[in-house]
N, C-alpha and C positions, 0 to 999 in steps of 0.2 A: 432453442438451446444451442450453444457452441458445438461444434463435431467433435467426435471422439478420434482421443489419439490413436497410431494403431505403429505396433513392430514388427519387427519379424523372430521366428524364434534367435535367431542372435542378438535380440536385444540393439537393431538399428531402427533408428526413424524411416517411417512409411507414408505416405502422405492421408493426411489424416480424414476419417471417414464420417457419412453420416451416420445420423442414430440410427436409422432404420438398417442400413447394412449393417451396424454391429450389433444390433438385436438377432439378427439371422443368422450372425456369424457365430452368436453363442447359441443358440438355437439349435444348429448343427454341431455342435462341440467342435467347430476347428477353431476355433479362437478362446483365450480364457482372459480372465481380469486380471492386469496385471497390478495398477493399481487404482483406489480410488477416488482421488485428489489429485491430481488433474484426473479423469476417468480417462484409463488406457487397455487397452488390449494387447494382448501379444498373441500370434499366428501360431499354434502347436505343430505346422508343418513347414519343415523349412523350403522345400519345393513343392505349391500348391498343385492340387488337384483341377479337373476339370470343372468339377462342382463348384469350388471356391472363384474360383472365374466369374463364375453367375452371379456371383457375389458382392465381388470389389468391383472399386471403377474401374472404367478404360484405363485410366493413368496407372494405376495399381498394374491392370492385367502389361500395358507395356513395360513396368520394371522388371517383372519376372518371367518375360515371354513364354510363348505357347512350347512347352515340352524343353525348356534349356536353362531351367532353371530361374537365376536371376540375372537379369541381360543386364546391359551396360547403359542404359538409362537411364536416366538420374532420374529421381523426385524432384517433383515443384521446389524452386526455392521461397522460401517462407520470410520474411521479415518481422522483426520483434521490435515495437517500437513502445517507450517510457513517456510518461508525463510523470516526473518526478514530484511529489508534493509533501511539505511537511505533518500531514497527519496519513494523507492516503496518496499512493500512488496507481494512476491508472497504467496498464498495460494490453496489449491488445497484438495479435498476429496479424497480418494480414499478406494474404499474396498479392503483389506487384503485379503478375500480367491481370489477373481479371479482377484485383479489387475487392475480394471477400474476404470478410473480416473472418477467421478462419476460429478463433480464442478472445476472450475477453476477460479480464481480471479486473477487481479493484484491493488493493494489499492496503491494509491498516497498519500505520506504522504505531510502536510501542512507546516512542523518545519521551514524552513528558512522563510515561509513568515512571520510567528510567532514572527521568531528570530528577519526580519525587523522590526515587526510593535513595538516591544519591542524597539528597538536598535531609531528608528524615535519619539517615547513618551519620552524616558531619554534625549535626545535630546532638546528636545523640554521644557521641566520642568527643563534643565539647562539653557536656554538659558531666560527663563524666572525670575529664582531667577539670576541671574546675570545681570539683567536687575534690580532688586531692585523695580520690579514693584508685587503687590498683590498677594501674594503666602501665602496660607494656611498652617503655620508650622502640624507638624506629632504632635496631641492631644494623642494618648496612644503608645507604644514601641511595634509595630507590623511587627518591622524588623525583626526576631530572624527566624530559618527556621526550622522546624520541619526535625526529626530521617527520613533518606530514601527521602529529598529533590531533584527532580531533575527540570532542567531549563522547563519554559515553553513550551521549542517547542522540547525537547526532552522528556516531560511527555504525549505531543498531538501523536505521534506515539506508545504511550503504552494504549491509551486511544484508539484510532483509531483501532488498533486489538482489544482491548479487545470486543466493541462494537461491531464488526464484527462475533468475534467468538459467543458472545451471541445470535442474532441474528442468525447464522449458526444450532446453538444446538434448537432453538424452530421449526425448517423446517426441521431439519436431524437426523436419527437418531446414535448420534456422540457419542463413546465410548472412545476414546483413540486422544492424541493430540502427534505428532512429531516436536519438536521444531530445528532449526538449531542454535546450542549456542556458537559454538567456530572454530576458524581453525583447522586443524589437527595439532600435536604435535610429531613427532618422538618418542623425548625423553621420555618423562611420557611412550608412546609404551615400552619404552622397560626399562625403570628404574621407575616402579610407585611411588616412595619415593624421586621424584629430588625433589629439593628448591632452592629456594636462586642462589647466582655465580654458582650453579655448570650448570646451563643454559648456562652461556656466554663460556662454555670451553668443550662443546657437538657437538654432531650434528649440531645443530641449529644454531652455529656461524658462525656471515654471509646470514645466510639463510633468517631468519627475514627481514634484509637490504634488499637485492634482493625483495625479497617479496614485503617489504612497495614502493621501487621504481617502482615495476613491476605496482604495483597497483595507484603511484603518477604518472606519467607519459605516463599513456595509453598503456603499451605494446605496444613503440615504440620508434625507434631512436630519440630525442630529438634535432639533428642537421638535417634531411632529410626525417622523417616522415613515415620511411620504416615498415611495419609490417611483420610477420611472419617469422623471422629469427634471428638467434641465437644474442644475444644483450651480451654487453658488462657494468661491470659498470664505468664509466666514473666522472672524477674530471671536474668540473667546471674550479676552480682557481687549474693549474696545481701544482703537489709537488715542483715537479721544482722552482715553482714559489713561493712557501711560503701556497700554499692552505693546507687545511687540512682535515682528513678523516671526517669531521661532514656531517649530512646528509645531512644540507642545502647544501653543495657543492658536494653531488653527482648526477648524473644524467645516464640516459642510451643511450647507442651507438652503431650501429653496427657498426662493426672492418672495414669496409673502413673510414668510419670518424672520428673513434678512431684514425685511424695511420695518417692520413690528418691531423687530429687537432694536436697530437703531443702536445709537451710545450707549443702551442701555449698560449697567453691567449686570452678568447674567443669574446672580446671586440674585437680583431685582427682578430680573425676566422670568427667574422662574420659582418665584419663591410659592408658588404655590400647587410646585410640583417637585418636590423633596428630593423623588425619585431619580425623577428623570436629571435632576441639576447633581448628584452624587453619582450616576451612572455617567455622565458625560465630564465630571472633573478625575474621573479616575478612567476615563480611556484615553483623557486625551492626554495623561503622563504615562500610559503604555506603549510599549514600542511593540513594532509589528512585526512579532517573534516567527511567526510564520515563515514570512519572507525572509527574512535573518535565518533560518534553518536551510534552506533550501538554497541561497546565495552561498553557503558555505560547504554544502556537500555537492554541491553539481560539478565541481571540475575532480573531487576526489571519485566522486561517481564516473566518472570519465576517464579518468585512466584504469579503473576496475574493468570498466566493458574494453574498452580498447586492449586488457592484456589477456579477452578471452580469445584472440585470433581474431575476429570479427571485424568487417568492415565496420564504421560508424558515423553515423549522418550525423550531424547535428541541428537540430532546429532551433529556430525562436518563440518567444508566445505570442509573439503578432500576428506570426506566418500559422501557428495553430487557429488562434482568433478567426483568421482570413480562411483558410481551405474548410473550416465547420462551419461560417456561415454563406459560404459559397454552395455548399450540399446542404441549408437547412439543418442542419442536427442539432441537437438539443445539448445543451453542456452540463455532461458529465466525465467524469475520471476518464472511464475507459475510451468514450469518444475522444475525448480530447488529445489522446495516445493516439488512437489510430490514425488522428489528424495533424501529427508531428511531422513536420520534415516536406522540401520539397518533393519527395517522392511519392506522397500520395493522390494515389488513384481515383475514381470515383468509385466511392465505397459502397459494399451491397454488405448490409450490416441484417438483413433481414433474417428472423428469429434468432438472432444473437442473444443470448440472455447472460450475463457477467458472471464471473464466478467469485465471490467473495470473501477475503481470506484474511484474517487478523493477526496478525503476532503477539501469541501470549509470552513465550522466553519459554525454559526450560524446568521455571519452578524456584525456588531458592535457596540457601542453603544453609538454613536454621538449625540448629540442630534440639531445639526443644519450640513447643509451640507455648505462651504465653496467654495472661489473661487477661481485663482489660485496666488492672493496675502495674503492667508491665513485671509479674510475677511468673516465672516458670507454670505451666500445669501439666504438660505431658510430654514425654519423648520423642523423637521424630527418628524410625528407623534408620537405620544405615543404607541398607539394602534397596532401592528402586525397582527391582525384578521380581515378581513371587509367580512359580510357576510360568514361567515363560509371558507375563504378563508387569504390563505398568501402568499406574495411574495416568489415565488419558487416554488410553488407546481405545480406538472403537472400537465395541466385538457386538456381535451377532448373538442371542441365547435362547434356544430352541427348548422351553421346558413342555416336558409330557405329564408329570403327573407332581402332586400335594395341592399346594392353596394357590399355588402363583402361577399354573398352566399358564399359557401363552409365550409369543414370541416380543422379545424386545430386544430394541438394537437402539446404541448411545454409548457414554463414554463412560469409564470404568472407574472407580476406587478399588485399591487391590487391599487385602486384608492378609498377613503373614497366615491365617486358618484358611486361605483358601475359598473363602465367601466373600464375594465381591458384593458391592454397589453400583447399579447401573445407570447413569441420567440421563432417559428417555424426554420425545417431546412432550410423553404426558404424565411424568414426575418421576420423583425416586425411585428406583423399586432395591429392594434390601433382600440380603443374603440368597446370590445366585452364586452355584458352586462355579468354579473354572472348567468344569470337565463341560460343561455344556456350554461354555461362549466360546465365539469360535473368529479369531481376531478381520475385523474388516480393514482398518488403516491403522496403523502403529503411531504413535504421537512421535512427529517433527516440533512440534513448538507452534504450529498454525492450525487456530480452530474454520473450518470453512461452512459455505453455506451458499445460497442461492435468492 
């Protein structure tokens, strides 16, 4: 597991400890939870004891020196480095002098469901004014889109790190950010003044293509499913036949299928797999929305970390490519964060286990819930609050006596009567009073897990 954060009682980053010292540390009651998502502690003494000593690291006991308080030694600086991605972003801490991946995250971004719930309302407000039935014309010109506009479910993935990193900087003591911002490039390597055509008659011609299909397609044969072997690029609608080089009509092959398919056209090639020939004429007019996501929020992403103070590196995905398989590591999200950027180390990633964090939003803001003929059926309070409590928040529920004794902890339905609903890992449980939960994390809009 990643180490826990730890503060001081003013609420400053401390350099973060392991489990075993923060189990003792609440053991002792000098430490309490502060919160539990990223798991933090905060120190109930603001100039430690000699007991506590025995406790924290060296590095700890030098910030606060023996009998003076808290001395003038900084904490380790920590670096937070991003692998920005359009569904999931990995993130990862790691300290620069010895190389320990110190935090690990992987953040699930929201944008498509975003993209539907957008795409289901313009929908729905056409089909209504075309219907000629009650529709409130636009009273002032609030169409117009402000300098630096991006769609709503590609602004919730710049919104979603940014909160993240905020949050990271009040628990850690974070000095420099590594961001991953572009592919690698050959040519700029080795011509820094390219522009313009002089790209399409480089290195790199060709190479883009390969690329964009390697990544359309799954790094695989596109007739037989085969991975890890040398692939071919392959016409759809043969030349032979009238096809032509657009990308919509390229695809990838390995060379037993390539010579099998031949001229064929693949309506013939594969007429006896239905399937698979409807699965491959409808990817190959899909564009690789993905990369398209992620091409458009990485410089808006980049002036966001750049106007937190912070130093910021920027990498390529070559140079990540390159430093993770130079250490062996397996690619994943958060590896591939910690392998951002010239500055990394040789990483000691040992019991690091990620922490896993989704973006649900905040809820929505219906004001009747409907049936499944799109009829009203019930109200949707006004109120979000009932008894110091809201739907999602995790509580703790220590029952002592009727049918339901036992303890459960999960997240909440709050009821205006004051008897909630709990969703434990091993189901519903129905009507626990408020007085006996007892809140563990407050709903942010991120469900987590491990």
């Amino acid at each position: 597991m990643s180490k826990v954060f730890l503060i001081d009682s003013e609420k400053r980053p401390l350099d973060p400890i392991h489990s075993a010292q923060a189990r003792q540390l609440l053991r002792n009651k000098k430490a309490a939870i502060f919160r539990q998502f990223p798991f933090t502690l905060i120190l109930k003494e603001s100039r430690p004891d000699s007991r506590i000593f025995l406790l924290l690291s060296e590095t700890l006991r030098e910030q606060f020196g023996v009998g003076q308080g808290r001395s003038a030694s900084p904490v380790s600086p920590l670096r937070l480095k991003l692998d920005p991605g359009a569904k999931t972003t990995g993130i990862a801490l790691v300290n620069d002098t010895t190389g320990e991946v110190v935090f690990a995250a992987e953040l699930k971004h929201r944008g498509f469901v975003i993209r539907d719930a957008l795409t289901s309302r313009r929908q729905l407000r056409r089909a209504r004014r075309n219907r000629k039935t009650r529709y409130r014309q636009p009273r002032f010109n609030n169409r117009t889109r402000p300098d630096g506009w991006l769609a709503p479910s590609l602004q919730s993935r710049i919104e979603n790190i940014k909160t993240l990193v905020e949050k990271l900087r009040r628990f850690a003591p974070i000095q420099a950010i590594s961001q991953e911002l572009v592919r690698f490039d050959m040519q700029l390597m080795r011509n820094p003044d390219i522009e313009g055509k002089e790209y399409q008659q480089g290195t790199l011609a060709g190479y883009e293509t390969r690329e964009y299909l390697l990544e359309k397609w799954g790094r695989q044969c596109a007739y037989c499913g085969i991975k890890d072997v040398p692939l071919q690029i392959e016409h759809i609608r043969p030349r032979a036949r009238g096809g032509s080089n657009s990308i919509t009509n390229l695809t990838l092959s390995c060379e037993k299928c390539n010579l099998k398919k031949g001229t064929k056209d693949i309506k013939d090639f594969l007429k006896k797999d239905s399937s698979r020939l409807e699965k491959i004429l409808k990817q190959a007019k899909k564009p690789l929305v993905d990369a398209a996501a992620v091409n458009i929020t990485r410089f808006a992403l980049l002036e966001v970390l750049k106007s937190s103070g912070l130093t910021v590196e920027k990498g390529s995905g070559g140079l990540t490519k390159f430093n993770r398989s130079q250490q062996n590591l397996e690619k994943t999200h958060w590896l591939d964060a910690a392998c951002v950027g010239k500055s990394t180390p040789i990483l000691n990633i040992r019991g690091v286990k990620p922490l896993l964090i989704t973006a649900n939003g905040h809820g929505s803001r219906q004001s009747c819930r409907t049936d499944k003929f799109g009829f009203p059926s019930r109200n949707v309070p006004r109120l979000k609050f009932f008894k110091g409590f809201q739907t999602g928040d995790i509580v703790k529920a220590v029952v002592t006596s009727g049918k339901k004794i036992g303890e459960y902890v999960g997240r909440i339905a709050v009821r205006t009567t004051g008897s909630f609903n709990i969703s434990t890992a091993k189901g519903l449980v129905q009507g626990i009073s408020y007085k006996l939960c007892k809140a563990i994390h407050k709903k942010d809009g991120y469900s987590y897990g491990y």
